[in-house]
N, C-alpha and C positions, 0 to 999 in steps of 0.2 A: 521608464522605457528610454528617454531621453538619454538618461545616464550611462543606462548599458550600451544604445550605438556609442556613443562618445567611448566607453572602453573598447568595446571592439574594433574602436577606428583606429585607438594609441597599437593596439593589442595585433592588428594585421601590422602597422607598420612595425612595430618590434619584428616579427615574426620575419619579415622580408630581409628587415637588416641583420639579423642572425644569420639567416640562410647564404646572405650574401658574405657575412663575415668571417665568417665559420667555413664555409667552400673556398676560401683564398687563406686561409691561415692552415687549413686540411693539404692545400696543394703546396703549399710553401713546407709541410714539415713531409709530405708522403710521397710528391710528386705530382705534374700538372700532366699525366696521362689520361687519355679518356677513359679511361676502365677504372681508376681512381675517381673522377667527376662523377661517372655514374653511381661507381659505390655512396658518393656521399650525398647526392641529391636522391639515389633511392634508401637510403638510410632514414635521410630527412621525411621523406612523405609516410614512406612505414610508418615510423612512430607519430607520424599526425595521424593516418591510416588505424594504427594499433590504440594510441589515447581515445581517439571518437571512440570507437567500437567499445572499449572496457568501459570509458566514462555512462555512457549508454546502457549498459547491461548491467553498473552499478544503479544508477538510477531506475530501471524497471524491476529489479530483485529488492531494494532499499529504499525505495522511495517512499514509503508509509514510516517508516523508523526516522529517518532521515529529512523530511518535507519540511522544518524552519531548517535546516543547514546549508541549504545547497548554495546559496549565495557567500557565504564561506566557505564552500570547501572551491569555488568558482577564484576568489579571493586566494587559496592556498597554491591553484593552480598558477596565479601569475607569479605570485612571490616566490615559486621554482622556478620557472621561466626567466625570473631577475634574475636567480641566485646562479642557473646557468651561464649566461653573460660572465661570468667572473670564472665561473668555472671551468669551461671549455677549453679556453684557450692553455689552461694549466693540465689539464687530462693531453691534449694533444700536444704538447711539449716532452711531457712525457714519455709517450708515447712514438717521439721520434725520437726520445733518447736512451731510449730500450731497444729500437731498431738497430739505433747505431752502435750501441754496444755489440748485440750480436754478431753484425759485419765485420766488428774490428778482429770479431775471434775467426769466424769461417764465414765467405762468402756464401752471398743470399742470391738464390735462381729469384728471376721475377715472380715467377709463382707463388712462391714461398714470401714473399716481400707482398704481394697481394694480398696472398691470403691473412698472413698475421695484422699487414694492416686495414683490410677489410674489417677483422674482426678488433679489430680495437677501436675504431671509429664506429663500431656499432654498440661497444658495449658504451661508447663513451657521450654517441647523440641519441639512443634511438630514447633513454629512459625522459630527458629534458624535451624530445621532440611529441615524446608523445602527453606532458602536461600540455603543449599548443594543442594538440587534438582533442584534449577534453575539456576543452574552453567549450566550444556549442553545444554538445551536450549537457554540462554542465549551466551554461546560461541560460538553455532552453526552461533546466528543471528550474531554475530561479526565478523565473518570469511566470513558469506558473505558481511557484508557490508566491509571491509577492503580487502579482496582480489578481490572484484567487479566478484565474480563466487560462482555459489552455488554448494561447491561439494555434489555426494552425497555419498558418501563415510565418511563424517566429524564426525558421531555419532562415528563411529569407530574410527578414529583418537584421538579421546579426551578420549574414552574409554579405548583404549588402556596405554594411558598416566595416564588416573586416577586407572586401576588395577595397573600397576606398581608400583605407589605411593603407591598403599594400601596394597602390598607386603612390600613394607618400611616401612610401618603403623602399622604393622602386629607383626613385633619384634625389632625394634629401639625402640619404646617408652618404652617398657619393661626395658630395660636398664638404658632410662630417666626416668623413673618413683623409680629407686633403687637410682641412684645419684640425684634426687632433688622433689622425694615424686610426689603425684597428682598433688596438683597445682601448684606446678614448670615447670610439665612439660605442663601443660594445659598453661600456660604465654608464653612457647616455639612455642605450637601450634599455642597459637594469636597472637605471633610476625613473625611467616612466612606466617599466614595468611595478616597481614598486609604490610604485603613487598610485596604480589603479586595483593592485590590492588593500591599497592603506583605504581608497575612497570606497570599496565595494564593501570591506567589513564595515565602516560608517551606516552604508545604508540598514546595513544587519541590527541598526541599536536603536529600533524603533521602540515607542512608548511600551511597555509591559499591556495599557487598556488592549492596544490596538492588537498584541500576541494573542492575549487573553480567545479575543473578538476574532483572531483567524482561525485558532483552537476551535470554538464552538462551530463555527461554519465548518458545513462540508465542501469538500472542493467542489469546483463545476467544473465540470469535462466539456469540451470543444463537444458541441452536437456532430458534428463534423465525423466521419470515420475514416480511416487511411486506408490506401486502398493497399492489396495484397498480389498485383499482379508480379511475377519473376519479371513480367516483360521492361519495368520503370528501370529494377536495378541494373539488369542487360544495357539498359541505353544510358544509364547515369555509368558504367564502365566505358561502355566505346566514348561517351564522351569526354571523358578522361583521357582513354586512351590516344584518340584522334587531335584535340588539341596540343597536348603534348610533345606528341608525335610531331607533329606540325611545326611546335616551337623548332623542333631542331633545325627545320629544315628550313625554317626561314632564316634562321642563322646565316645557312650555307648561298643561301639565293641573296639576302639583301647583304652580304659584307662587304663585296664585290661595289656597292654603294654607298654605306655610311663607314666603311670602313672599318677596322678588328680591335678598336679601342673599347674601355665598358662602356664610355656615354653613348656608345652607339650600339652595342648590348639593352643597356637600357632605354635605349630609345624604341626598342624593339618590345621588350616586358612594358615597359610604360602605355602603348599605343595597345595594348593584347590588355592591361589590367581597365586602362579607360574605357575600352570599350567593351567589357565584362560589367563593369559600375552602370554604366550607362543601361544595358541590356535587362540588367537586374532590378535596375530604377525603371523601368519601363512596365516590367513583370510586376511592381510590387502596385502599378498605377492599376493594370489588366485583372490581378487579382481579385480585384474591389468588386468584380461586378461578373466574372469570370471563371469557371473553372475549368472546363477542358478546349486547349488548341487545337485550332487547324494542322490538320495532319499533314499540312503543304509544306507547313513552316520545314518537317523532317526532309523532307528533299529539295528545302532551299539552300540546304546546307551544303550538299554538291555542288552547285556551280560558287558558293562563296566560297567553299574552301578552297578550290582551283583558285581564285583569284590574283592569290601572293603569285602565281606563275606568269599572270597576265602585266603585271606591275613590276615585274623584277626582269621584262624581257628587254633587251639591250638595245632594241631599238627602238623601246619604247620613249622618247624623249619628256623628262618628267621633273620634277621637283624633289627632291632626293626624299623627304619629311612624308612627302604626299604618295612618296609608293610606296613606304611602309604601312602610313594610316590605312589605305586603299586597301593595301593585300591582304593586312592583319586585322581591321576592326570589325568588320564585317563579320568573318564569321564569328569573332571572340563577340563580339553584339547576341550574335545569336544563340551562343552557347551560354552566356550570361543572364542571356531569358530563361534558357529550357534548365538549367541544371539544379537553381532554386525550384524552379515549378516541380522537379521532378522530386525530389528532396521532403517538398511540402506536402506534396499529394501522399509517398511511400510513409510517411509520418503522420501528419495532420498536427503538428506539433508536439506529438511522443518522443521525449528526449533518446530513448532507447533504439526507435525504427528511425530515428534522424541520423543517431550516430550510426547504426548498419550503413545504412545508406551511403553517410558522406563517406565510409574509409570504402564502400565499392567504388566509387570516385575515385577516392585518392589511389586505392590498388590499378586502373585503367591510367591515371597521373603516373604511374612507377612503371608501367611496361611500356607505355608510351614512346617514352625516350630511348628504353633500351631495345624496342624494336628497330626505328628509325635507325639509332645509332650505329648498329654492329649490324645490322641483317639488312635492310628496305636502303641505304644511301648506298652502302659499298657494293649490294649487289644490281641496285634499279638504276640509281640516282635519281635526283631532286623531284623530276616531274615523274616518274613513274613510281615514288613514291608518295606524292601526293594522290595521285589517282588512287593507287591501293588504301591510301588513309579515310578518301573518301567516299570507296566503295560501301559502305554501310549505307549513305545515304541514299546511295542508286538504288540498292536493294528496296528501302522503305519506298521505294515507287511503283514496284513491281506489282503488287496489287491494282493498278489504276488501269493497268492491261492483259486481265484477266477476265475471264469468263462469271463472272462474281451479279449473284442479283442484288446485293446489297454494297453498293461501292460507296466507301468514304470520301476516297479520293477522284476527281474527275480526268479522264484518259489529258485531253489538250494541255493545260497547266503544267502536268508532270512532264509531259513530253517536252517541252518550251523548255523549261527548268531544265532538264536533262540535255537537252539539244545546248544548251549555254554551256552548260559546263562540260561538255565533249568538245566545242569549238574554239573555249579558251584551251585546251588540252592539246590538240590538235595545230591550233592555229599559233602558239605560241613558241620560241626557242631557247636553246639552253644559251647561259652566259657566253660559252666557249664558240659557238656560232658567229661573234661579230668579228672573228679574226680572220684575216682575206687567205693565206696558208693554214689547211686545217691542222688544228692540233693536236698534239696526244692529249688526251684526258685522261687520268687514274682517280680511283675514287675509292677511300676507307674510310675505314671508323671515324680518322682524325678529322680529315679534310678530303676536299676539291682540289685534285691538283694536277695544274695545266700548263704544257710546254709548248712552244711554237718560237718560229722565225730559223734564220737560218745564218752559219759561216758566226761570227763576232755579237751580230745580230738576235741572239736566244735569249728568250726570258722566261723568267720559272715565277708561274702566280700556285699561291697558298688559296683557296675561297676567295681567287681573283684578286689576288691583293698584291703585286710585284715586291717578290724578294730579293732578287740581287742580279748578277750580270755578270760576262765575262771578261773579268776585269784584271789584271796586274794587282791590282791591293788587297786583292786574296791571296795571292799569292804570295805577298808581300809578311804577310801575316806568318806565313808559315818560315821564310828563308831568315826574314829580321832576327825572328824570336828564336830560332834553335842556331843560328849564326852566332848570338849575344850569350848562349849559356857557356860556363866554365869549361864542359870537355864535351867530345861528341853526344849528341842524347842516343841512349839505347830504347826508349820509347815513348810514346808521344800519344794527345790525348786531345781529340778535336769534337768539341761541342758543338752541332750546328751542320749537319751535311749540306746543306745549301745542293749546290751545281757541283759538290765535291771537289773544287779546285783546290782548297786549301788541304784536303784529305790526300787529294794526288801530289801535291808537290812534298807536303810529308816523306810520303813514296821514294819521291827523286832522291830523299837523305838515306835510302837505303836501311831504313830501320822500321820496326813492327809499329804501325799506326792502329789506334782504336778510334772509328768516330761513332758520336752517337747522336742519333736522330729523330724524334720526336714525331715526323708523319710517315707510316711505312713507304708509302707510294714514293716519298721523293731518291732515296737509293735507287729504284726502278729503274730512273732517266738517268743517272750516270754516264752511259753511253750517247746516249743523245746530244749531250752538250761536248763530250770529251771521247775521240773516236779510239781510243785505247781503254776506254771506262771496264769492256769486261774484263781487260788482261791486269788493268790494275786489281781489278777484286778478287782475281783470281792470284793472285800473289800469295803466298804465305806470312807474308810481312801485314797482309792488311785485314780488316775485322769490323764490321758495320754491326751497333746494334742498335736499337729501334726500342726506344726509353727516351724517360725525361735525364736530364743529361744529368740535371742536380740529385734526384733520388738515383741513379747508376751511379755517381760520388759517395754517396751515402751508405750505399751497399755493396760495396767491393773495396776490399782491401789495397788493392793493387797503387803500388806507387809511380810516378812517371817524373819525367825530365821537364816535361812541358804538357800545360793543358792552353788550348787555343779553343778562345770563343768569339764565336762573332752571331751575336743574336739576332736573329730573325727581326727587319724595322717594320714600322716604324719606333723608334723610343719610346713611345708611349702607348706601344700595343699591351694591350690585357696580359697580364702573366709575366709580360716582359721584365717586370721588376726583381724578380726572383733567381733572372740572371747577372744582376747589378750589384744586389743585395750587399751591406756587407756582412750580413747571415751565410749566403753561400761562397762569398770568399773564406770565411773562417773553414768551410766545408773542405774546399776548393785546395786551402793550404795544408788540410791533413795530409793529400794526396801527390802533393809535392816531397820530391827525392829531394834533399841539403842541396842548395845551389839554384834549382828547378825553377822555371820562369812558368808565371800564369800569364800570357796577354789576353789582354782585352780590345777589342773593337766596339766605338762610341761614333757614331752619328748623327749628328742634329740635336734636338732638344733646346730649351731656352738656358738662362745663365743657371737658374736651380737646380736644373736636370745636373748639369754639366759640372756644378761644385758638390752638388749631393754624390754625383756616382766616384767623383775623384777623394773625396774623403771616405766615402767606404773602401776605397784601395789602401788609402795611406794609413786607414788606422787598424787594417791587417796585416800590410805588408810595410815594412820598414823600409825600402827602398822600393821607388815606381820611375820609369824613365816615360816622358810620352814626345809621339813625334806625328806630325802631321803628315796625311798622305791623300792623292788625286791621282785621280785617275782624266788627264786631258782629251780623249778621245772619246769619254763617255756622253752618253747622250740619254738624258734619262726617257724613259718608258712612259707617256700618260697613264694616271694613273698611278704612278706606285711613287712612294714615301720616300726612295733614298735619294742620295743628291751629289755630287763631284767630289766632295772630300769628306772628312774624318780624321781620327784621332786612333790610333797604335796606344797601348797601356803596355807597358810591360812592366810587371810586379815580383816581389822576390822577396825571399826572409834572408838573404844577400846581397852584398854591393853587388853593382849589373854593370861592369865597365863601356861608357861608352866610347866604345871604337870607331877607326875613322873606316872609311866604303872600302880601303884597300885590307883593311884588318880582319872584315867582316871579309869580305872575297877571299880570303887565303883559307878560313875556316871553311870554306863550302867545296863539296865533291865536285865533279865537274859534271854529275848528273844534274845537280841541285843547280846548278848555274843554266846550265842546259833548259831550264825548265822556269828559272825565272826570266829568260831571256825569250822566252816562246811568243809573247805577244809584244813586246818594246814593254814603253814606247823608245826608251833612251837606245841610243846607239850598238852602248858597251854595258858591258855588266857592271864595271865600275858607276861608269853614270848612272846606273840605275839605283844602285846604292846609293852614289852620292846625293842624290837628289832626294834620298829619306832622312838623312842623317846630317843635313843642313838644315831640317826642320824641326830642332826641336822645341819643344815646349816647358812652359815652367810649372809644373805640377801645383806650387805654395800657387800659383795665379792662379791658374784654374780651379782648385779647391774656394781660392776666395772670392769668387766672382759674382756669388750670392753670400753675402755675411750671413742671409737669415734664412738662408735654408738649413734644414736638418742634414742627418748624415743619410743617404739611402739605405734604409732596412726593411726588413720584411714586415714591421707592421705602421712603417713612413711610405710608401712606394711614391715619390712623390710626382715621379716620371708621367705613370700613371694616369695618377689624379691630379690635374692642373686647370682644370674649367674655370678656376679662382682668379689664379694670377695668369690666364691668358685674356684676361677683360682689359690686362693693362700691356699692350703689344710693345713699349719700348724696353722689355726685355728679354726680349725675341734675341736670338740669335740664328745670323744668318752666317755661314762658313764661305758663300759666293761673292759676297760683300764684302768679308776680310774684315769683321769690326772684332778680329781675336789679333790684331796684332801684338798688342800688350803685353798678351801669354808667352808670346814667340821668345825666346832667349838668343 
């Protein structure tokens, strides 16, 4: 028994670092849209959902043919599980270069781009995801053939052993994935996959006496009977459903706090899986002498799951660590008790009623998310989605104030209970509240997204995270880079809607702009920030769509002059790598006309970040000019990531002449001028110029600033993952401090 937790434990952590390796290597070839995330996290639990249930229902029709094999065929399960690891990654490459082919012939509607890659990411996880799901039924049938007793207690047992693993799964691989990229550490995950099918066939080669002696003996059955109530599986669904649900939305309430990087993603799964181990380690003490709960526990669940609202309120002054523990452990504690109990009871250790069971879990795991996500945030938001999440539990109270001569539950308790968790409800506010000017709020699928202040003054938060400002070096972006191309551009190509300045000043060049933007709600505010935002969208020239910027590269043929990007900070936000990449400049450059400039916008990062992202430019683009840029009147926002200067990239499969400010000023219309000169800060338009193009930078410097960093790709992100080398802060870079003078030419 010893042995099998010890695999379950290697066995959950594998499982976590797939999940996690496999969702960023899916978003890098498909797109980081939430309707893609969803497809492949609900792909994921399906096939754990679909393996339980068969593995299960092969063991109750086979299990008298079958009873010496199950611990081999438990053993066959992993060493497909390895064999994925290798595989995956090669299926979805693939499979993005079959997409791409197609686009190059006839553009693809999103739909259609959906849908095909929906169904290739299912043909290509669900068969690998669901060997992970006939691990417990599978272990279960092994433990009784090899201990010749059926506990029933065993779902638990393994359960317990695979959360633990997936607490290690959770922020180890994080680590591994800085020191040896995605598929380094996916070859890691298939090499401990395969060491616990090499050790579980080992155990299968006991003496021939000892076969002999299990042969003769008849099994012994758990005295124990399972129970047969619909009502276990109904609550082992909403359990599913509701914490899931939940995950998202802690997302949206705690980003605002630990900020949109993964450590802080995983700081979020870490504190929800510790406090599930914990729950279940409690359950397996309670078992011993225990078999049915207080029906209280069911509507203590109410006021814990409001909690994450009480802990995430903005005035609540707190420990950043300590209002995730607070908000999330609590109720994942108590969901960590009841979900094994529920499991073991609907089972009694029947590997067949175990595996029904856990994929009714897992199917309540898969609608979970997709409710919160697209329906309960963009039509409630956060708190009035928690309430609806935890309305199940109110209900399970409702008995205690009933006319009933036989009452389980007592009237005071329930009500008490119930009274808390209305008063956190009630007595709590949303993030956008601690702003003294109320703000607009918009709220989709993507995000939380929130505008206030006023005149120069405006800021635009993503899930409270400050992304940019009204600034000149937006603008900058736009007038630099189509000033520097060879002859007028006829069209232009802007990744990144931000506050749309850089989209409007496009505009000013009097030519057709496409921008594309990643959270619907931010186009909305357009106006808000820019008092002419409807008459620009209303142009014929202009065109918003609402995509991940790199899978709309991917899938449309259309050529342009210039593509401008300026990604969402901070540099090391989640995902962010994928616009760095030098995967999606090779993207980036199909979509370039002869001549056609890519710029890129870089702020902050340490020396790594900063030579990783410049050698992904130069080993695409054969010529790269870069020049520094500040904005002196800026004042940054508490709170948000960016900071007074930056770095301009312009890149080309062309020399890219650099011109002097009066050279660059004769190319521009005199709308274009008109419009860089809208905020200063320089005097003259010249000045304004000159003051970019007296900055430049030495690209060979910057690239070499870290000798030992890699090149930035999609499966290095090194931006990213940096927890490593920020232990050692003297290679921090600071751009307010000026320790780049080196670079300067």
């Amino acid at each position: 028994m010893n042995r099998i937790f010890v695999f379950f434990f290697v066995s959950g952590f594998c499982s976590i670092l797939y999940e996690l390796v496999w969702l960023r290597l899916a978003m890098a070839k498909f797109g980081v849209t939430t309707a893609l995330v969803s497809i492949v996290l609900s792909v994921f639990m399906a096939g754990l959902g679909a393996g339980s249930w068969l593995a299960g229902t092969l063991a109750r029709r086979y299990g008298d043919r079958i009873k010496f094999l199950p611990l081999r065929l438990y053993a066959l399960s992993e060493l497909l599980i390895g064999v994925s690891a290798l595989v995956v990654p090669w299926q979805l490459a693939w499979g993005n270069r079959l997409l791409e082919t197609i686009a190059d012939r006839a553009p693809l509607s999103s739909a259609t781009y959906y849908l095909v890659s929906g169904a290739w990411l299912a043909v290509t996880l669900l068969p690998w995801c669901a060997c992970m799901g006939a691990t417990i039924p599978l272990a279960m049938f092994a433990i009784r053939s090899l201990e010749l007793d059926s506990s029933q207690r065993s779902f638990s047992f393994l359960y317990l052993a695979n959360v633990l693993g997936a607490v290690a799964g959770a922020t180890i691989p994080l680590f591994l994935i800085e020191l040896y990229g995605f598929r380094g550490t996916l070859r890691i995950g298939a090499a401990l996959n395969l060491l616990i099918a090499a050790a579980a066939c080992m155990l299968t080669l006991a003496p021939a006496k000892r076969a002999a002696a299990d042969a003769a003996q008849p099994s012994k059955l758990s005295s124990s009977r399972p129970e047969h109530s619909r009502a276990i599986l109904l609550l082992l669904f909403a359990t599913g459903l509701a914490t899931m649900g939940m995950e998202v939305i802690w997302i949206r309430l705690f980003t605002p706090y630990v900020g949109p990087v993964v450590y802080s993603f995983a700081k979020i799964l870490a504190a929800y899986l510790l406090a599930t181990f914990a729950g279940s380690q409690v359950y397996r003490f309670w078992s011993r002498h225990h078999y049915h709960e207080n029906e209280l526990l069911w509507v203590t669940l109410a006021p814990l799951a409001l909690l994450a609202l009480l802990t995430s309120d903005g005035r609540l002054r707190m420990d950043v660590n300590l209002r995730v523990l607070l908000g999330v452990a609590p109720i994942a504690g108590m969901i960590g008790f009841l979900t094994p109990m529920l499991v073991d009871r609907w089972s009694a250790g029947a590997p067949d009623r175990a595996g029904r069971a856990y994929a009714v879990n897992v199917a309540g795991c898969i609608a979970g998310p997709l409710l919160s996500g697209f329906f309960l945030l963009p039509w409630l938001g956060e708190r009035q989605a928690m309430l609806l999440l935890a309305l199940p539990w109110f209900v399970m109270g409702l008995p205690a104030f009933l006319p009933m001569r036989k009452r389980h539950l007592r009237m005071a308790p329930v009500a008490s209970l119930l009274a808390a968790a209305l008063a956190v409800f009630f007595v709590t506010r949303d993030y956008e509240t601690q702003y003294a000017s109320p703000p607009i709020v918009l709220r989709d699928s993507t995000a939380t997204v929130i505008a206030f202040g006023t005149g120069m003054n405006k800021w635009l938060l993503v899930n409270g995270h400050g992304m940019t400002s009204l600034t000149p070096v937006t603008k900058m972006m736009a007038h630099l880079t189509l000033a520097s191309l060879p002859s007028p551009p006829r069209n232009v190509l802007v990744i990144c809607f931000g506050m749309g300045t850089t989209f409007r000043s496009v505009i000013s060049w009097g030519v057709p702009a496409t921008a594309v933007e990643l959270v619907p709600s931010i186009p909305k505010l357009f106006s808000f920030y820019h008092a002419d935002g409807d008459k620009v969208l209303a142009s014929p020239l202009a065109h918003v769509v609402i995509d991940d910027g790199r899978r709309y590269l991917e899938r449309s043929p259309q050529q342009y002059d210039a593509i401008l990007i300026d990604p969402p900070p901070p540099i090391d936000a989640a995902g962010s790598s994928l616009l760095y990449s030098r995967d999606f400049y090779l993207v980036a450059r199909q979509r370039l006309r002869p001549g056609g400039i890519l710029q890129q916008w870089i702020y902050g990062g340490d020396k790594a970040d900063l030579s990783a992202a410049t050698r992904a430019l130069k080993e695409v683009f054969p010529y790269v000019n870069v020049y520094f840029d500040t904005d002196p009147r800026f004042t940054p926002q508490p709170g948000a990531f960016y900071g007074t200067a930056g770095i301009h990239y312009l890149a080309s499969m062309r020399p890219i002449p650099e011109r002097s400010a009066q050279q660059l000023l004769d190319r521009m219309p005199a709308s274009a001028v008109a419009d860089m000169m809208e905020w200063g800060p320089e005097k003259t338009p010249l000045d304004q110029l000159q003051y970019i193009v007296s900055r430049p930078a030495s690209v060979d410097r910057l690239s070499s600033l870290s000798a030992g960093a890699p090149t930035l790709d999609d499966d290095r992100p090194i931006n990213e993952y940096n927890q490593l080398r920020t232990l050692f802060p003297e290679h921090m870079v600071s751009f307010d401090a000026q320790p780049m003078g080196s670079v300067i030419r």
